[in-house]
C-alpha positions as CSV (number, residue, x, y, z in Angstrom):
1,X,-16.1,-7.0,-0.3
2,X,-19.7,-6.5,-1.9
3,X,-19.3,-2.9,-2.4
4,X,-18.4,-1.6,-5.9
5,X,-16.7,1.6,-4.6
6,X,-15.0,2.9,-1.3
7,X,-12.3,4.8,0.4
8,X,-8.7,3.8,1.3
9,X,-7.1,5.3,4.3
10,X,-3.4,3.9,5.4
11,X,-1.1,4.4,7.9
12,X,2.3,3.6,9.2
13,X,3.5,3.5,12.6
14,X,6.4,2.5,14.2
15,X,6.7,1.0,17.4
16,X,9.5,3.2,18.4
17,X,6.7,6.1,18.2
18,X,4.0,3.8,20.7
19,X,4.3,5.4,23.8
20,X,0.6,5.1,24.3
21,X,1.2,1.3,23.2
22,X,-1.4,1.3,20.7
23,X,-0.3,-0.6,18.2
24,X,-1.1,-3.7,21.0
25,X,-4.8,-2.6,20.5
26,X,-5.0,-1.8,17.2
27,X,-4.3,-6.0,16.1
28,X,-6.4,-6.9,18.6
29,X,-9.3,-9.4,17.6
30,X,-11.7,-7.0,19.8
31,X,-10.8,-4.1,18.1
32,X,-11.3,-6.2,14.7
33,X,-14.4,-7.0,15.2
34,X,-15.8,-3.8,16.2
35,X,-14.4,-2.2,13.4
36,X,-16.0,-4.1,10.5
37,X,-19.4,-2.7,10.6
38,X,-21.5,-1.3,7.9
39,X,-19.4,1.6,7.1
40,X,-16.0,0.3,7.7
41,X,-15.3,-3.1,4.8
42,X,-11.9,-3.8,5.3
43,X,-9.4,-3.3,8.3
44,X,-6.3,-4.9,8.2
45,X,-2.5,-4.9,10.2
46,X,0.3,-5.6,8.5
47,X,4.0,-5.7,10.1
48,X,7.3,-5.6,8.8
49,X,10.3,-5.8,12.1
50,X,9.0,-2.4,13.7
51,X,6.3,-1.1,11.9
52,X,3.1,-1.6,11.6
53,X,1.1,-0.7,8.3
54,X,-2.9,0.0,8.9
55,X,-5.3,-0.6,5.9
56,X,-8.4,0.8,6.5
57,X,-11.6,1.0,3.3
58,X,-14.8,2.4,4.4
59,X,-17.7,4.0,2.8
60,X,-17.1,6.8,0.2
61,X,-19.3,9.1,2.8
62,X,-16.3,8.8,5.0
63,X,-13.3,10.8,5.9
64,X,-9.9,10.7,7.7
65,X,-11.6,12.9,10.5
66,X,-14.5,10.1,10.7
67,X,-12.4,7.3,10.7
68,X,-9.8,9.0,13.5
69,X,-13.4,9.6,15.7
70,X,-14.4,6.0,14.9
71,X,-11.0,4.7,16.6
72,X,-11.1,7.1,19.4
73,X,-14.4,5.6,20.7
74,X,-13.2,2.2,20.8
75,X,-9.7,4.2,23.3
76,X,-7.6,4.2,20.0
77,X,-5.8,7.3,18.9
78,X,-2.1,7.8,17.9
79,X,-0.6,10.6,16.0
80,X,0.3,9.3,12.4
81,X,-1.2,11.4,9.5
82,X,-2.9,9.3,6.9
83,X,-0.1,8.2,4.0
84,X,0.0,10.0,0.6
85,X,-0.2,7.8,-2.2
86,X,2.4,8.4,-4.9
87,X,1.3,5.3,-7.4
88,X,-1.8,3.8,-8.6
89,X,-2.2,1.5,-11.2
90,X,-4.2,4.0,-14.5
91,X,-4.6,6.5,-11.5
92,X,-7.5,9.3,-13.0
93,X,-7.5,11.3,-10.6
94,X,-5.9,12.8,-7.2
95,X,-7.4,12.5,-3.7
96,X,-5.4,13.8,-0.4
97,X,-5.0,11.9,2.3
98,X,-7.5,13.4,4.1
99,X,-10.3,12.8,1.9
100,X,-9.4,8.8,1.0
101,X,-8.2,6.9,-2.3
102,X,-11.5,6.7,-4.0
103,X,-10.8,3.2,-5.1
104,X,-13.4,0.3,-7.0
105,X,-13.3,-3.2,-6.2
106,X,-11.4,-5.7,-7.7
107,X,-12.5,-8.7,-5.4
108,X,-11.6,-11.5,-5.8
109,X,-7.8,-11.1,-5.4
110,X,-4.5,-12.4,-3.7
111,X,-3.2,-9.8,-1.6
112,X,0.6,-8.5,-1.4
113,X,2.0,-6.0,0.8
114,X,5.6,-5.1,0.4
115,X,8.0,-1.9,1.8
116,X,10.9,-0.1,0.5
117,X,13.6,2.2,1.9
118,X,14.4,5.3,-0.6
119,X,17.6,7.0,-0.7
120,X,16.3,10.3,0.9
121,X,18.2,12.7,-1.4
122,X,15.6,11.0,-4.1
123,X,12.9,10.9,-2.6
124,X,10.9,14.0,-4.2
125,X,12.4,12.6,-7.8
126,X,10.8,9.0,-6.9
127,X,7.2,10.7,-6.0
128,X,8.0,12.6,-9.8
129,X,8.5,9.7,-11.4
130,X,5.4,7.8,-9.9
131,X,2.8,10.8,-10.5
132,X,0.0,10.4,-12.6
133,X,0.4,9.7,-16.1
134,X,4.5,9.1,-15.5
135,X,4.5,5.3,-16.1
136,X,5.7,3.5,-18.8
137,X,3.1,2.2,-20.6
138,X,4.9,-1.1,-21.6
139,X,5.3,-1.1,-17.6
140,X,1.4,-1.0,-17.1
141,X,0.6,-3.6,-19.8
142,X,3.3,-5.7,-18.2
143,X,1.5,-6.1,-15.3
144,X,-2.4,-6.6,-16.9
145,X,-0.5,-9.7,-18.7
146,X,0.8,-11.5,-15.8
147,X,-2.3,-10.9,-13.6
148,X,-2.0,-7.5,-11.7
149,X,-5.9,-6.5,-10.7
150,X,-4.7,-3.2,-8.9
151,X,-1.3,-1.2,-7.4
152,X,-0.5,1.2,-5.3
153,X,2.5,2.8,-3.5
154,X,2.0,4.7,-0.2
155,X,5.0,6.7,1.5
156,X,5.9,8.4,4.6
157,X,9.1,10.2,5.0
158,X,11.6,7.4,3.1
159,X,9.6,4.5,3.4
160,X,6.9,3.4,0.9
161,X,4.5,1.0,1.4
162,X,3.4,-0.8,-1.9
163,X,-0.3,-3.2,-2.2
164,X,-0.7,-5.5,-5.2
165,X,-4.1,-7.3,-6.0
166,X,-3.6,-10.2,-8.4
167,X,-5.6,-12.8,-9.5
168,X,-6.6,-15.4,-7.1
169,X,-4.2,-18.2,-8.5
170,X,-1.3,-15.9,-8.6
171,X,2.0,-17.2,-8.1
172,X,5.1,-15.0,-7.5
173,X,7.8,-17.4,-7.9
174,X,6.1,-19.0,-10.8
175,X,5.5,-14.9,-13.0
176,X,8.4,-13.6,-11.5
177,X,10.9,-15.0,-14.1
178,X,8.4,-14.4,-16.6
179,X,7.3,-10.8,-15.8
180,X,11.3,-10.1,-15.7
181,X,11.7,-10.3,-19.6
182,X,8.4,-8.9,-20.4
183,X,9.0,-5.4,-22.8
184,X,11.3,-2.9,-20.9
185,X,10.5,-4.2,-17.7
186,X,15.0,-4.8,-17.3
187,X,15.0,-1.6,-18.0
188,X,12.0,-0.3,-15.7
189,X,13.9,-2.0,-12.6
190,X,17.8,-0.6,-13.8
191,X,15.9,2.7,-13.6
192,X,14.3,3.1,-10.5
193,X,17.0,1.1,-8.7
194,X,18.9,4.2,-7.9
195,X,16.4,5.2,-5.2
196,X,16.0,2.6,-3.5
197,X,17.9,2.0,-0.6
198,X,19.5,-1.5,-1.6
199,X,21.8,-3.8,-3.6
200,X,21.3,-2.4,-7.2
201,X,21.7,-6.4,-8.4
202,X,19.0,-7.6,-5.8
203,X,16.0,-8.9,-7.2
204,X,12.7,-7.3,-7.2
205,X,11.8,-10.6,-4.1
206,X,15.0,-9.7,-2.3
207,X,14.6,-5.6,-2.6
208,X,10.8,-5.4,-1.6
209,X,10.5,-7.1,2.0
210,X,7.1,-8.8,3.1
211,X,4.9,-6.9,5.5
212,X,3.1,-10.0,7.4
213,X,-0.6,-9.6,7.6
214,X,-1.2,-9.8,11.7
């Protein structure tokens, strides 16, 4: 991407919800292609069994309204709301939905996207503990030392959706170990694994399951 600054739009549907089948479209090499035009960088399916995760950046001019119109004139519409993001790595400031993560490059990068069921009586506690200026600053320097260029965690109802740029040459299986015994990071994962919807003693690989770019 040769643009310094844009704005993120995601979205989540589930094939359960695709009466209109348009999830069939929207990974569509057509549909690709058309997309990617001089306001619209990046657009990008990801699936994970049913659902289907949409990554849209576009110019900063643009909107959720724009981008809804954009899809319709290419016969593509469906009724999921853009996500709200609850994370973002040194997150400044708040943008809605609506309006777009305002969000600067950090090209080049390796790209993982990974989801994550929450226990739903938790769910309002998890967004708490995810706000701005809530993260553990030993948890933030943790992941500028073993390569992290940018995070973010998207949800909708008690799935979230979390997108990690690393460095090019990043290796999972390689950090992983490593990242584990960084400062307070033990500590960080004992925390927040009450709500999430799995095995307390799963690893951070085995709780967060791939979304497979399509």
């Amino acid at each position: 991407m040769s643009v310094n600054q844009f704005r993120r739009f995601t979205y989540l549907i589930s094939s359960e919800d695709d009466a209109s089948g348009v999830i069939g479209e929207l990974t569509s090499d057509y549909i690709k292609n058309q997309l990617q035009h001089k306001d619209i960088y990046t657009y990008e399916v990801y699936q994970e069994s049913e659902d289907y995760f949409l990554l849209i950046d576009a110019s900063v001019e643009m909107n959720n309204t724009y981008i809804q119109e954009k899809l319709s004139t290419l016969n593509i519409s469906f009724e999921a709301s853009p996500l709200e993001r609850i994370y973002k790595l040194e997150q400044k400031e708040v943008y809605t939905p609506n309006e777009g993560q305002l969000k600067t490059s950090v090209a080049p990068y390796k790209r993982f996207v990974w989801t994550l069921l929450l226990e739903p009586d938790l769910i309002e506690e998890y967004k708490h503990v995810h706000a701005m200026g809530q993260a553990w600053p030993e948890i933030t320097q943790n992941m500028k030392i073993v390569g992290v260029k940018d995070m973010e965690i998207y949800i909708k109802n008690d799935k979230v959706v979390l997108i990690m740029d690393a460095k090019p040459d990043f290796d999972l299986d390689e950090v992983g170990p490593k990242w584990q015994k960084l400062p307070r990071e033990e500590e960080w994962q004992a925390y927040v694994a009450k709500f999430q919807k799995t095995d307390p003693e799963s690893s951070i690989q085995e709780k967060w399951q791939d979304m497979i770019k399509l």
